[in-house]
C-alpha positions as CSV (number, residue, x, y, z in Angstrom):
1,X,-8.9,13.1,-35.8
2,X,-5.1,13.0,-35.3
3,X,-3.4,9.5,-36.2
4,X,-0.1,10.5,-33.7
5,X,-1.0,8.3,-30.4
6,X,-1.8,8.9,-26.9
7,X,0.9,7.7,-24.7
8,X,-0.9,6.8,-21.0
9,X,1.6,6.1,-18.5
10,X,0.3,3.4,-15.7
11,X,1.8,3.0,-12.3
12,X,-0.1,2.6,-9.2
13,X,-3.6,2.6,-10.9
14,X,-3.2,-1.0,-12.5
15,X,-7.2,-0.6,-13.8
16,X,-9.3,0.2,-16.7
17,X,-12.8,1.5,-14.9
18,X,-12.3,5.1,-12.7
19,X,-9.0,5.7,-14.9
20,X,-9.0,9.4,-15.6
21,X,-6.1,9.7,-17.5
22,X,-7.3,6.5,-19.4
23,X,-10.5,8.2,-20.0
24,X,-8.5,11.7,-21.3
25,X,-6.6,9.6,-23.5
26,X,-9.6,7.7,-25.1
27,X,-11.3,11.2,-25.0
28,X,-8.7,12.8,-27.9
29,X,-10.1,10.2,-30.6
30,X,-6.2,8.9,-31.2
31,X,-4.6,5.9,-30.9
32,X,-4.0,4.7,-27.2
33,X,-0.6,3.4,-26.0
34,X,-0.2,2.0,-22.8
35,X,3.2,1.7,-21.0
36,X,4.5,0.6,-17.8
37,X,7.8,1.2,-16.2
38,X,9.6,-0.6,-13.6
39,X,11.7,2.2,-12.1
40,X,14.4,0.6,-10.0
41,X,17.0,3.4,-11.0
42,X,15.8,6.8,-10.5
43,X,17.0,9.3,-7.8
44,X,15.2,7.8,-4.3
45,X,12.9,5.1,-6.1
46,X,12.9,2.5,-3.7
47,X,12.9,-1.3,-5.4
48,X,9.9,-3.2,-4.8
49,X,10.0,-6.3,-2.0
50,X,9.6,-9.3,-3.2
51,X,6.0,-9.9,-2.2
52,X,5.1,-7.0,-4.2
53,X,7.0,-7.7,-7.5
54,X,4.8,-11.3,-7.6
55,X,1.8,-9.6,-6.8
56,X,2.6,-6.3,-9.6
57,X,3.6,-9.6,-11.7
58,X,-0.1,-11.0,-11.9
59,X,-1.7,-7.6,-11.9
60,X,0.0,-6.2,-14.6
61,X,-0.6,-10.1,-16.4
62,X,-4.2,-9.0,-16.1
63,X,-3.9,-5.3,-17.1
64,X,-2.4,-6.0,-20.4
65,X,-5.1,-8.3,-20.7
66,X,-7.9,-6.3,-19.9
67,X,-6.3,-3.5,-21.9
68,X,-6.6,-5.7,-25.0
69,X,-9.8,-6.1,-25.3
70,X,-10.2,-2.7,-25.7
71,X,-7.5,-2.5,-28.4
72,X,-4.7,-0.8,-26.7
73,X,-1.4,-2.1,-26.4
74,X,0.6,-2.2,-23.1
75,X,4.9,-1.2,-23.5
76,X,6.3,-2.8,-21.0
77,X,10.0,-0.9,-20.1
78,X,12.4,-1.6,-17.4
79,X,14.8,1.7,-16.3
80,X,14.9,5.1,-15.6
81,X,11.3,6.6,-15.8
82,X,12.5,9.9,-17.3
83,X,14.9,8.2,-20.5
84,X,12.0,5.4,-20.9
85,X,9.0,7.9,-21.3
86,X,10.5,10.0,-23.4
87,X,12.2,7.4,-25.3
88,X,8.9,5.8,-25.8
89,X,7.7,9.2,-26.5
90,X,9.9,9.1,-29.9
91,X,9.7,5.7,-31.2
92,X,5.8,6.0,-31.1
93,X,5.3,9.8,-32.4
94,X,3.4,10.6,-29.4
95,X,1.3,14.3,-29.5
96,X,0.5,13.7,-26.0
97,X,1.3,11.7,-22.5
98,X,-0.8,11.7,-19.7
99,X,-0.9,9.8,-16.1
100,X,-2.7,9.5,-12.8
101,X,-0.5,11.3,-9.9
102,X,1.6,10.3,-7.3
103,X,2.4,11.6,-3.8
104,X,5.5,10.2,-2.7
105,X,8.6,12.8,-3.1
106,X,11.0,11.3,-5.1
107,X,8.0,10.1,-7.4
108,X,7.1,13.8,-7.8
109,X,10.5,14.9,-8.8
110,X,10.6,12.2,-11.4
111,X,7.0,13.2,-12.7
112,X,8.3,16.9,-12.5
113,X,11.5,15.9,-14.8
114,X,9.4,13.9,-17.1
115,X,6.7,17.0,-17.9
116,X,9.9,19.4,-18.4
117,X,11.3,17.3,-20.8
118,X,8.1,16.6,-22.8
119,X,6.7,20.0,-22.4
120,X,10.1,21.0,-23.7
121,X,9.9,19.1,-26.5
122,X,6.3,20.3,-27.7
123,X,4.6,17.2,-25.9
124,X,1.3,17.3,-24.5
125,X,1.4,16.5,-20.4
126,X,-1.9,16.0,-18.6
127,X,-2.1,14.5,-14.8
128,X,-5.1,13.5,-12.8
129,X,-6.2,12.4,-9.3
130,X,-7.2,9.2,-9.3
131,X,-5.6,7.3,-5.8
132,X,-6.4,9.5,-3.2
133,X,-10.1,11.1,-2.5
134,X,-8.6,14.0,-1.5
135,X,-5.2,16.1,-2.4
136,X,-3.0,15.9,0.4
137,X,-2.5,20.4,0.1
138,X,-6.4,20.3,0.0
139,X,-6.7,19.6,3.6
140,X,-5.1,21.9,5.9
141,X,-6.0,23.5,9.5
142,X,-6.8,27.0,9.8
143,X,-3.2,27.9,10.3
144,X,-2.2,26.0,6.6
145,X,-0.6,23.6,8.1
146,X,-0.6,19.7,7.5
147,X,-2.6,17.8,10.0
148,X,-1.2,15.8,12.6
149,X,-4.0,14.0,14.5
150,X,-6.3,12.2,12.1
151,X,-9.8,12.9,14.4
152,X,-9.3,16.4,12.9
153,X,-8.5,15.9,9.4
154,X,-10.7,13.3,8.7
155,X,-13.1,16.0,10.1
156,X,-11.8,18.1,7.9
157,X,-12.0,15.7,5.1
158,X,-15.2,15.2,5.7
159,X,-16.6,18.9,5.4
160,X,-14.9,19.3,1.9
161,X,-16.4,18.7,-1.2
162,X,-17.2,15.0,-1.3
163,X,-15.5,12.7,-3.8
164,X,-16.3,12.3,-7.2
165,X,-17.9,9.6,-8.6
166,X,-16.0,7.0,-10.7
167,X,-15.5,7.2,-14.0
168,X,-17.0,4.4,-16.6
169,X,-14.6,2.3,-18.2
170,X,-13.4,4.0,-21.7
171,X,-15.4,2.6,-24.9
172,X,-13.3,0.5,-27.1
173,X,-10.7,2.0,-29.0
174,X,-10.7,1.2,-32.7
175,X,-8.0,3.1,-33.7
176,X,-4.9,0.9,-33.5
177,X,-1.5,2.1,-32.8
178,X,1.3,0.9,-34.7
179,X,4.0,0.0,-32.9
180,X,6.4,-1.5,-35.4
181,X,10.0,-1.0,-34.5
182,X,9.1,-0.1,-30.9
183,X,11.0,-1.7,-27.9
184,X,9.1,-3.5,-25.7
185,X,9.6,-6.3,-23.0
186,X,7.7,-9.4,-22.2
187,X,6.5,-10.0,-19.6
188,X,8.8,-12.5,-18.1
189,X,11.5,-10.3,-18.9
190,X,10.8,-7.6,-16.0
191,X,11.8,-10.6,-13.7
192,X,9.3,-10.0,-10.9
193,X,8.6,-13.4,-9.9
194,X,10.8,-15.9,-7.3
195,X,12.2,-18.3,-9.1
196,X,15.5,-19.7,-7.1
197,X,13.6,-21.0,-5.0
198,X,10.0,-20.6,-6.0
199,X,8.4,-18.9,-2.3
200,X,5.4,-17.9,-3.5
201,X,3.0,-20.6,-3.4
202,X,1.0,-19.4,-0.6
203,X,0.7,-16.0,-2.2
204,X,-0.8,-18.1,-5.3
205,X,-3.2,-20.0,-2.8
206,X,-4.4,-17.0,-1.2
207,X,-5.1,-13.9,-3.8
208,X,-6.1,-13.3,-7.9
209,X,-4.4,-9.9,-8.5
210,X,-6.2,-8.0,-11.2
211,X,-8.6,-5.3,-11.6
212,X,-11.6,-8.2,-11.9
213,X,-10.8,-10.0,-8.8
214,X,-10.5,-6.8,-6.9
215,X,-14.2,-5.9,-7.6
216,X,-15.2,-9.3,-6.4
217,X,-13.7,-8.6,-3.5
218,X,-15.4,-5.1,-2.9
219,X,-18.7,-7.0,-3.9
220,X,-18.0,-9.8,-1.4
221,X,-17.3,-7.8,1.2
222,X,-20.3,-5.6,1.3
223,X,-22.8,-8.6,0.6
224,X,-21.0,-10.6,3.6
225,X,-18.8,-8.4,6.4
226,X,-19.7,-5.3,5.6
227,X,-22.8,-5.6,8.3
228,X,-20.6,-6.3,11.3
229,X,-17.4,-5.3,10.0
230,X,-17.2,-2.6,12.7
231,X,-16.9,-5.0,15.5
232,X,-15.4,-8.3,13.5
233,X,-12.5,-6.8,11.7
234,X,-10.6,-6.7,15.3
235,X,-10.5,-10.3,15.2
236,X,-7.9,-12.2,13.4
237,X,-9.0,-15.8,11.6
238,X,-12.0,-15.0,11.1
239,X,-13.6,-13.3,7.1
240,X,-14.0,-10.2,9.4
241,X,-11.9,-7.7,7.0
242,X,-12.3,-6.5,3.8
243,X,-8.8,-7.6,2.4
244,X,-9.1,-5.0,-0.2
245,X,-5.8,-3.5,0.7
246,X,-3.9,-5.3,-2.1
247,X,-6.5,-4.1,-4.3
248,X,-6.0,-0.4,-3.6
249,X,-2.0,-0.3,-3.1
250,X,-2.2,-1.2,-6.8
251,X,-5.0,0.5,-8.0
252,X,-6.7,-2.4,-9.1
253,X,-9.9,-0.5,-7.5
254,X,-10.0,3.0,-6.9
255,X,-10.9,4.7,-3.6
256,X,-13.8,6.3,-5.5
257,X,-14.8,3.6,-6.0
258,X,-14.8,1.8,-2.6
259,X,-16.3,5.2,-1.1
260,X,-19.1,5.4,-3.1
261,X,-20.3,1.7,-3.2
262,X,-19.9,2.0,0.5
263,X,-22.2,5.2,0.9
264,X,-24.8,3.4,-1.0
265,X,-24.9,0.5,1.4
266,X,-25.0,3.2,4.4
267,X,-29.0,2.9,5.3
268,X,-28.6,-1.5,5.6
269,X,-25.0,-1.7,7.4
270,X,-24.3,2.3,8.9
271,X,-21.7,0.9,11.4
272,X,-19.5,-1.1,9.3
273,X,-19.6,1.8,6.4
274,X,-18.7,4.3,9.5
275,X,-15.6,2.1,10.1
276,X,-15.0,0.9,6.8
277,X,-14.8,4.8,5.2
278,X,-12.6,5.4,8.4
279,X,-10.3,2.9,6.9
280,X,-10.4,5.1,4.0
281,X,-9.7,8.1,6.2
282,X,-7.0,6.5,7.6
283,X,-4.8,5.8,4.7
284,X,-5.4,9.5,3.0
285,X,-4.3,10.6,6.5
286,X,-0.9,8.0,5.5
287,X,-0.7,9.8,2.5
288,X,-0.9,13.4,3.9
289,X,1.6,12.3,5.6
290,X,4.0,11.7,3.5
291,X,3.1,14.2,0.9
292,X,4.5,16.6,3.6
293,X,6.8,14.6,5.5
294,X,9.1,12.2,2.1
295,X,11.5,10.5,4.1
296,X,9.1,8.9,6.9
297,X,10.3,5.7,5.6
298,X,14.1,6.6,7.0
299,X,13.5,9.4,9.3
300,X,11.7,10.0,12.7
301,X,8.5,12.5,12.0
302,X,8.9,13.5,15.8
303,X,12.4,14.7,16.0
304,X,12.7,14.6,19.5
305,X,12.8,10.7,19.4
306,X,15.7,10.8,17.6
307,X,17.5,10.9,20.9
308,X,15.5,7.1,21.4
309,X,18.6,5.1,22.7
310,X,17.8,1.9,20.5
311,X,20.2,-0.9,21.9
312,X,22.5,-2.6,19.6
313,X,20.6,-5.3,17.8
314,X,20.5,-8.7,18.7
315,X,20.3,-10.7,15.1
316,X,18.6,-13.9,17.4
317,X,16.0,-11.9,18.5
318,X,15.5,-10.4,14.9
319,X,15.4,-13.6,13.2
320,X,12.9,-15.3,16.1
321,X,10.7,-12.1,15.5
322,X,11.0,-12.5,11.4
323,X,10.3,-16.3,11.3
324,X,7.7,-16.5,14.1
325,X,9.3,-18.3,16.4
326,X,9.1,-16.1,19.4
327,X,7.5,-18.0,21.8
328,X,4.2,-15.6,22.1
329,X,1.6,-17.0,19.7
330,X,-0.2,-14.2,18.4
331,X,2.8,-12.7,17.2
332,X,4.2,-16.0,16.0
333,X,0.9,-16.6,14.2
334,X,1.1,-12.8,12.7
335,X,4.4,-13.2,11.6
336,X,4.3,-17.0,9.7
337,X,0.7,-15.8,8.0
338,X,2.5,-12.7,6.7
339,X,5.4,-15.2,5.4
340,X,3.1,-17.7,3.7
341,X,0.7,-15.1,2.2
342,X,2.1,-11.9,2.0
343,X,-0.8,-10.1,4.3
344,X,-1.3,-10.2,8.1
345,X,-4.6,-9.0,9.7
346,X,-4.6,-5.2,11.4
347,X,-4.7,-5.7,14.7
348,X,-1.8,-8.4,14.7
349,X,0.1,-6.0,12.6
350,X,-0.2,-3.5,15.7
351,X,0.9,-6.9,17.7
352,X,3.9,-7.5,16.0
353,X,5.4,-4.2,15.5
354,X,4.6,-3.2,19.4
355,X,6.6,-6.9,20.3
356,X,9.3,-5.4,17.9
357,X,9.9,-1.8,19.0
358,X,9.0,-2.3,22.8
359,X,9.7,-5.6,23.7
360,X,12.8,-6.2,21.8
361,X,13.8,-2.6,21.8
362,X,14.1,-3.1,17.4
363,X,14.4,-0.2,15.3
364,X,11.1,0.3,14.0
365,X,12.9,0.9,10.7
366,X,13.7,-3.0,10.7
367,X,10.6,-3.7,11.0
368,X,9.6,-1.8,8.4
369,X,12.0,-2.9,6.1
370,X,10.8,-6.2,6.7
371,X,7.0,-5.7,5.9
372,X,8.0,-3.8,2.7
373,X,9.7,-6.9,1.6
374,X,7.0,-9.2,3.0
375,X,3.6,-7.5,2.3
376,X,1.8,-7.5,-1.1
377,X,-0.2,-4.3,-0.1
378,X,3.1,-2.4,1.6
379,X,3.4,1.2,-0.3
380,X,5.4,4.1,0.3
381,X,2.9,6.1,3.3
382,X,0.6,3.3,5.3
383,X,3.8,1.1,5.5
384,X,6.1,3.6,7.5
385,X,3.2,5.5,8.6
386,X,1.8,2.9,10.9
387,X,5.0,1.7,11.9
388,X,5.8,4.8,13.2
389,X,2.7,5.5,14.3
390,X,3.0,2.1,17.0
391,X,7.1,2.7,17.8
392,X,5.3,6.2,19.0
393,X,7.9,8.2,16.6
394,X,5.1,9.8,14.4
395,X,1.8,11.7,14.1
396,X,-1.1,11.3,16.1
397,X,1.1,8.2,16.9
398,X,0.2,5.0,20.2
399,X,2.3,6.6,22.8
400,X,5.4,4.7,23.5
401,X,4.2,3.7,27.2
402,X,1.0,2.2,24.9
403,X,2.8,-1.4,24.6
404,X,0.5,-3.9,23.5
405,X,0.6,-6.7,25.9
406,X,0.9,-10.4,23.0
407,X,-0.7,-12.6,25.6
408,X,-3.6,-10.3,26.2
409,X,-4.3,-9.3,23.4
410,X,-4.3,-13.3,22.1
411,X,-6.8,-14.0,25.1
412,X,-9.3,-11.2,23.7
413,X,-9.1,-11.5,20.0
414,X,-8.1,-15.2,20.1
415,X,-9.7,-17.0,22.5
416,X,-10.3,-20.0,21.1
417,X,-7.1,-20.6,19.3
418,X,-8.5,-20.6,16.0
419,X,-6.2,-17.9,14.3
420,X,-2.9,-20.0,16.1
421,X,-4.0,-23.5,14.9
422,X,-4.5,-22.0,12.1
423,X,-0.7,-20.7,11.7
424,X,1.5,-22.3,14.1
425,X,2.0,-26.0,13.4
426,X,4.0,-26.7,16.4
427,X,0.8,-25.1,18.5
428,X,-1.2,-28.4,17.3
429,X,1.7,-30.9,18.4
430,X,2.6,-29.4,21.2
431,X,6.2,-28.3,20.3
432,X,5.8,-24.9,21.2
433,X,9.0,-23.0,21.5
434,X,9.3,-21.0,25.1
435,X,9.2,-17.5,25.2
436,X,12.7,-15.8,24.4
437,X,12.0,-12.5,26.4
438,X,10.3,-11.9,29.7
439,X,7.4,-9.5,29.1
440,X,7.4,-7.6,32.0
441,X,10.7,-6.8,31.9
442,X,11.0,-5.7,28.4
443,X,8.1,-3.2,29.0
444,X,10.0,-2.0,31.9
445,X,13.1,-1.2,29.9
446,X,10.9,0.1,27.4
447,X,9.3,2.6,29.6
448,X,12.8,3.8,31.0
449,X,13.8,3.8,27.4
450,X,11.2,6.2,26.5
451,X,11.5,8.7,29.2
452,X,14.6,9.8,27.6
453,X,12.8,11.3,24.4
454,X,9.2,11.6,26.5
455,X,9.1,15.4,26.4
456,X,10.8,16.0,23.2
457,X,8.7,17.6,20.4
């Protein structure tokens, strides 16, 4: 039994049950260490939104907590990933660091830099899957190429080895770690939540980050929606979704999991596990994505629609579209339930971001700008991925003559108002702003808009 500790480096797996490289580190019968960075400085990190700094805030509240009971300490350091680790690395006499993986490019390059400098310096370096069911150069087409259309890869996905099953939660560890002299922050000091002014209340009203509130939610869902989710998660305002995708940006449930609790429920509820794993399949596909593709937050994955004429933006239009106040009420609705608690339902996600991109003629990297500031589940693939996957710019993308019609689609998924009342104040007292584009037109210009890059590759 070695007394020099076990340094396990969390990120985007804020959780103590299906932690592998948790589970490695308890399994070397050494002191464990725990020790988060918040890596704002590193070579194409991109800062966290606001949204997601209050929810990483709570969730890492309830890590450190959870962590304690099993006797391990959490380091909390703020800075560049590379000087922190191995800084920690020194002041704790670590034999051996080890961490769950990440997909994103500049994430790899940092993870890359760490294990050279560790490796160099006689340091044990260990990495594990533990966010994705399956390793985005795992899943290729005959060719060995990435996919593009997701039918096919979640095909694909599908035929390959299943998923493993998740790991138990590591035994207590009784061998403390002695962290005298070692720097470490509070807390409060990473400076994650609002405070001048305080926005966040409706995030407080609406979610409990943390790894224990995340299985309730996995456990409500499939003793409540799970049944009819295939045909009730289209409708916004109504407990028709599983609202686990906070839970999973941060890892405070694994898609392990989520996979096999759903596979268990298959023979009561085979529909809404069919559309619920599809959900799964659909953020790997995210992730493929940009394990291939690093810059689809700032780049076109099609290049031919680089030749898109976007018009010069009009900041009116932008603000009506960012504070709801465009005059269509399903977007509005969207948009001021995604303000007050940092989540907006799938289907008026699609709304929004077609009445951005089509109607409005926006940039759909404004719009994703916007969500990743807003959203408390927006990460680094499904957050570009889907934007560009409605402004018809990226794979297997809703062609750009696909514009999703706001008054429609209110009529079918919102018949009765409820989602509106439920969001729009001004709906109740009749105060209703007027449209401020005509729709008809807008799709028109759209459509010309579009035949410019319609042909490009």
């Amino acid at each position: 039994m070695s007394s020099a500790p076990v340094v396990v480096w969390f990120r985007d797996d804020l959780r103590i049950a299906d932690n592998p490289a948790l589970c490695a580190a308890a399994d070397q019968r050494a002191p464990v260490i725990a020790l988060y960075v918040l890596d704002e400085e590193s070579s194409g990190i991109r800062p966290l939104g606001g949204a997601a700094k209050w929810w990483l805030h709570h969730s890492l509240s309830a890590l450190q907590a959870d962590l304690a009971d099993h006797g391990i300490p959490l380091v909390l350091r703020h800075g560049a990933a590379l000087a922190e680790v191995v800084d920690i690395v020194g002041q704790v006499g670590a034999r051996a660091v080890v961490w769950n993986r990440r997909y994103g490019g500049p994430e790899r390059s940092v993870d890359t830099e760490v294990k050279a400098s560790l490796s160099a310096a006689g340091i044990e370096v260990e990495s594990f899957a533990a966010s994705l069911l399956f390793e985005p150069w795992m899943i290729r087409t005959r060719n060995g190429d990435p996919y593009s259309v997701f039918a096919p890869f979640w095909k694909a996905c599908n035929a390959a080895p299943p998923p493993r099953l998740p790991l138990s939660v590591p035994e207590r560890i009784n061998r403390s770690a002695d962290l005298t002299g070692v720097t470490r922050l509070e807390m409060d000091e990473l400076a994650l939540l609002p405070k001048h002014p305080d926005w966040a209340s409706g995030l407080r009203a609406a979610w409990r980050p943390g790894e224990a509130s995340a299985q309730r939610a996995l456990a409500d869902f499939f003793d409540g929606s799970l049944r009819t989710y295939a045909s009730d998660r289209e409708i916004p305002g109504t407990p028709g979704t599983s609202r686990l995708s906070p839970h999973l940006r941060w890892g405070e449930i694994s898609p392990f999991q989520a996979w096999h609790a759903a596979k268990v429920m298959r023979q009561e509820a085979s529909e809404g596990v069919r559309a619920f794993l599809s959900e799964l399949g659909w953020r790997e596909f995210a992730w493929h994505t940009l394990f291939h593709s690093p810059d689809l937050a700032t780049a076109n994955w099609r290049p031919g629609f680089d030749a898109f004429p976007w018009p010069a933006i009009r900041p009116d239009l932008l603000t009506a579209w960012q504070e709801g106040r465009t005059g269509f009420r399903l977007v509005d609705a969207g948009m001021r339930e995604l303000w007050r608690t940092g989540w907006m339902h799938n289907r008026v996600r699609m709304v929004t971001a077609s009445f951005l991109t089509k109607n409005l003629l926006v940039d759909w990297r404004e719009g994703e700008r916007w969500f990743w500031d807003t959203l408390v589940d927006a990460d680094s693939a499904s957050n570009p991925f889907n934007w560009q996957w409605v402004a018809g710019s990226g794979p297997d993308s809703s062609p750009y003559f696909r514009v999703f019609n706001p008054e429609l689609q209110a009529a079918k998924f919102d018949p009765a108002d409820r989602y509106t009342r439920a969001n729009i104040e001004e709906w109740r007292t009749g105060e209703y702003p007027d449209p401020i584009v005509d729709l008809r037109e807008t799709r028109a210009n759209a459509l010309d808009a579009y035949e410019i890059v319609r042909n490009r590759p």
